[in-house]
N, C-alpha and C positions, 0 to 999 in steps of 0.2 A: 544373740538374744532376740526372738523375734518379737512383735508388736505387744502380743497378748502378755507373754510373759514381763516384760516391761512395767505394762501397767499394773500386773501384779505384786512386780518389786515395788512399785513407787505407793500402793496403797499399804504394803507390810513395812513400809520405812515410815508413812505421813503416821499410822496406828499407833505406832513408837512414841511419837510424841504428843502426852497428853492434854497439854494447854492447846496446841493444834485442833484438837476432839472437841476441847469445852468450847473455841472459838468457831471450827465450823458446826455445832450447835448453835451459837450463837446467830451466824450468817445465816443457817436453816431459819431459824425462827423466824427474823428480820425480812427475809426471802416469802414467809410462808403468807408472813401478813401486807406485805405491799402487795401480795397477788390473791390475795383473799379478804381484803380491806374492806369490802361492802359485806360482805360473810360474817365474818369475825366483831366487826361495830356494832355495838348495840343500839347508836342512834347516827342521827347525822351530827358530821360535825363541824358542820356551818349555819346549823338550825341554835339560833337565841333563844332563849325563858327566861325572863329573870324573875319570875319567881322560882328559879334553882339557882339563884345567883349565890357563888360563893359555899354549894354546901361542901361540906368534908368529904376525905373517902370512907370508906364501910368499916375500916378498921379502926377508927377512933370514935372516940366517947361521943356517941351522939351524930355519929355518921350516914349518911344516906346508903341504902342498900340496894338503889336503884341506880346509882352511881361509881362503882367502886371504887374508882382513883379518887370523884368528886368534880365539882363543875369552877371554870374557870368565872369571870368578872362579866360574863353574857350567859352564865347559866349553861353555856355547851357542853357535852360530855368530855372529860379529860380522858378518857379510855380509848373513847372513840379518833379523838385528833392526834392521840401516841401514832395509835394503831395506821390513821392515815397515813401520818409522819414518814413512815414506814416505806410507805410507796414515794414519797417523794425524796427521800434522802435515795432510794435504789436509783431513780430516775435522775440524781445528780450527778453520782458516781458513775452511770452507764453514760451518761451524755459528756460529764470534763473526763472523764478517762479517756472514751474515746476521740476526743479532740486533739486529747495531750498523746497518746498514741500513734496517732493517724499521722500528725504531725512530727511528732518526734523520732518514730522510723523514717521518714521522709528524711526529713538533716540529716540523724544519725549515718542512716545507710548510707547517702550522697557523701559526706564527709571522712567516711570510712574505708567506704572503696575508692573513690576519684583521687583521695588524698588533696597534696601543694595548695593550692590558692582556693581551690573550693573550700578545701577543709579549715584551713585557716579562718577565711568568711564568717562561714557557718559557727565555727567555735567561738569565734570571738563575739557572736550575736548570742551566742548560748553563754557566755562569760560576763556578758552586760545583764542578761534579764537575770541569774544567779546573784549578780552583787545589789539586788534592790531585794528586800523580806517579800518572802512569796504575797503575805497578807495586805503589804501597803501596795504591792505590785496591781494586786485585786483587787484593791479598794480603787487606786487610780483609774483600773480597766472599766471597772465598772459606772464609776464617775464620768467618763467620758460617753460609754455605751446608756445610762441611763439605770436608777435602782428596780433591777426587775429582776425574778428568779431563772428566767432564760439568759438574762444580763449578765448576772452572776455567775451560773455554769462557767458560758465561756471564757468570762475572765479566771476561772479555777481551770479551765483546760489550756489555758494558756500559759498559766504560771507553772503548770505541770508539765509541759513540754521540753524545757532543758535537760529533766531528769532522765525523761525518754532518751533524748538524744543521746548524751552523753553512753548509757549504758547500750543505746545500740551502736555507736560507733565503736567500741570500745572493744564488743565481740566482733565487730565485722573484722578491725584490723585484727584481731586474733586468730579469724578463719581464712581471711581470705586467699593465704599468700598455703595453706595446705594441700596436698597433695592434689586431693578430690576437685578442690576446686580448680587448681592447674589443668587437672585432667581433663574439666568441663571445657575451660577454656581452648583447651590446645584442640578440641570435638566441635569447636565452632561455635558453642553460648556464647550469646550478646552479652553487654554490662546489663542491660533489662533482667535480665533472664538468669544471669549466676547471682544476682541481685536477690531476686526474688524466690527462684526455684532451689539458687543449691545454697546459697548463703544464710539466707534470713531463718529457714527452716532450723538450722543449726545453733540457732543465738534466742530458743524460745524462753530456754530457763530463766535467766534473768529480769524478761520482758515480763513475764507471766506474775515474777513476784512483786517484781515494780509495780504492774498494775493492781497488781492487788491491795499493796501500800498505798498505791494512788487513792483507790478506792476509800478509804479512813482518810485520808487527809482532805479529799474531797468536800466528803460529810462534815468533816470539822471546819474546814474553811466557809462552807457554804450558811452552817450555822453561824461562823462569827460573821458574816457578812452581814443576816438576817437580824445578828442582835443589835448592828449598827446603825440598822436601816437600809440597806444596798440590798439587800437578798429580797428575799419572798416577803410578798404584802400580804396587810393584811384583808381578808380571815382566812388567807392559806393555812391548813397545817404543819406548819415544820417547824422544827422543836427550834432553832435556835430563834425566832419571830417568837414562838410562845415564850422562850426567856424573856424576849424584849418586854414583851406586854405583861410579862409578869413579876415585873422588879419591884413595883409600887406595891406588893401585896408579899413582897417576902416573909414580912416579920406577922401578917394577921391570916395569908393563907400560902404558906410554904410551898404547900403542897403542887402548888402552879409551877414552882419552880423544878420540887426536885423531879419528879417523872421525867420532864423534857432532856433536864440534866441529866439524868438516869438513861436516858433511851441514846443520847448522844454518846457518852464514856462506854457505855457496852457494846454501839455498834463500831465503834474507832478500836475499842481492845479487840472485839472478834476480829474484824479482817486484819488487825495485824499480828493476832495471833496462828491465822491462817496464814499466812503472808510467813512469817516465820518457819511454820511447818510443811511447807510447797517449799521453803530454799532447803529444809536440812533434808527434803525427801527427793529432793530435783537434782540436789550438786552431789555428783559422787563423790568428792572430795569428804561429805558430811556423813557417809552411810556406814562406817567403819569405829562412826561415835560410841 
C-alpha cells in the first residue's frame, strides 16, 4: 500500500468514528480562534470600564447586547478573554507537549535499544516521577521555578514526560530486534541512525496519540495550576486565572464562571476525542471494528 493510499485508509477509518468529527470540530474551532484572536474579539481584553462592570450576557433578562457573554469584575469583555484564552491554552499544549516529547523520546529510545543498566536507570527515574500525582508533581515544579505561565508549561512538560517514555520504550523494544532493523544493522547503521531513521519512524502511532492526550491534560493541568495561583497572572486571559478571580461572584455573576469552565471541559473532551479516533484509525488491530 503506498503513501497516498494510506492516507486515504486512515481518513475513511478516522470518518467512521463520529465523536472523532464532533471533537475535531471542536480542536478546528479552538485552533481557528487562538490564530484569529485579534479578528474574531470584539474588544480588548485587558482594556477596564467599570462602568460595564458586572453586566450580564445578551441572553438574560436585561442583558447587555454589546457584550454577549457579559463583562467580568473590571468591565472587560468575557467574549473577548474566552476567545484569547484560546491562544493561550494552544500555546501551553504546543510548548509541555513538546517538552514532554522531546524528552521522553530521548529516555524512551535510549532505554529501549541500549537495554541492561541504561534502561534500568532511566526506568527507575521514570518509576519515581509516576509515583508522585502529576498535579502535586507540578505544583512543587513550579514552586521551586517560581508562579509564572512559562513556569507552569515546564513544570506540565515535565510531569508529561514518563508517559512519553514509557510508550516509546515500549515500541522500540518491540521493533527493534525485527528483521528490517537486523537488516539495517548488519548494512552498517550506527545506534544513531537505526535509532532514529529506521526505528523511531516505526513507533509514530502511539506517539502521535499520546500527544495528542498530552495535549487535554496540558490545558487541564495548566488551568488547575492558574486557579491556585502558580499558573498565569493576572490580567492574562486563561480560563483557569479567570476561575480564580471569579469565585467571589459565583452565586451574583455565574456567568464568570461558567464560560471559562465551558471553554476548558470542551477543549479537554475535543483532543481526547480526537486522540481516541487517531488510535482506532492508526492501530490496525482497530480497523475491522
Amino acid at each position: 500500500m503506498n503513501e497516498e493510499n494510506k492516507v486515504l485508509e486512515f481518513f475513511k477509518q478516522f470518518k467512521k468514528n463520529k465523536s472523532a468529527l464532533v471533537g475535531l470540530i471542536i480542536v478546528m474551532i479552538l485552533i481557528t480562534c487562538g490564530i484569529f484572536a485579534p479578528l474574531l474579539s470584539p474588544y480588548d481584553p485587558l482594556i477596564q470600564n467599570l462602568d460595564n462592570r458586572l453586566l450580564s450576557p445578551a441572553w438574560t433578562q436585561g442583558g447587555s447586547m454589546a457584550h454577549i457573554l457579559g463583562t467580568d469584575d473590571f468591565g472587560r469583555d468575557l467574549l473577548s478573554r474566552i476567545i484569547y484564552g484560546a491562544r493561550i491554552s494552544l500555546m501551553i499544549g504546543i510548548i509541555s507537549v513538546g517538552i514532554s516529547l522531546f524528552f521522553g523520546l530521548l529516555m524512551g529510545a535510549t532505554a529501549g535499544y541500549f537495554g541492561g543498566k541504561v534502561d534500568i536507570i532511566i526506568m527507575r527515574i521514570v518509576d519515581i516521577m509516576l509515583s508522585i500525582p502529576a498535579i502535586l508533581l507540578a505544583i512543587v515544579i513550579v514552586s521551586i521555578l517560581g508562579p509564572d505561565l512559562m513556569n507552569a508549561m515546564i513544570a506540565i512538560g515535565i510531569v508529561g514526560i514518563p508517559a512519553f517514555a514509557r510508550i516509546v520504550r515500549g515500541s522500540v523494544l518491540a521493533e527493534k530486534e525485527k528483521e528490517y532493523v537486523t537488516a539495517s544493522r548488519i548494512n552498517g547503521s550506527g545506534s544513531f541512525r537505526l535509532i532514529t531513521k529506521v526505528i523511531l519512524p516505526n513507533c509514530t502511532t502511539p506517539i502521535i496519540v499520546q500527544a495528542t492526550m498530552g495535549f487535554a491534560s496540558a490545558v487541564l493541568e495548566a488551568a488547575g495550576l492558574s486557579f491556585l495561583g502558580l499558573g498565569a497572572q493576572a490580567p492574562t486571559p486563561e480560563w483557569g486565572a479567570m476561575l480564580s478571580d471569579s469565585l467571589q461572584f459565583i452565586t451574583t455573576a455565574s456567568w464568570m464562571i461558567i464560560y471559562p469552565g465551558l471553554a476548558i471541559f470542551l477543549t479537554v473532551m475535543g483532543f481526547n476525542l480526537v486522540g481516541d479516533g487517531l488510535m482506532d484509525a492508526l492501530d490496525p488491530k482497530m480497523k475491522d471494528r
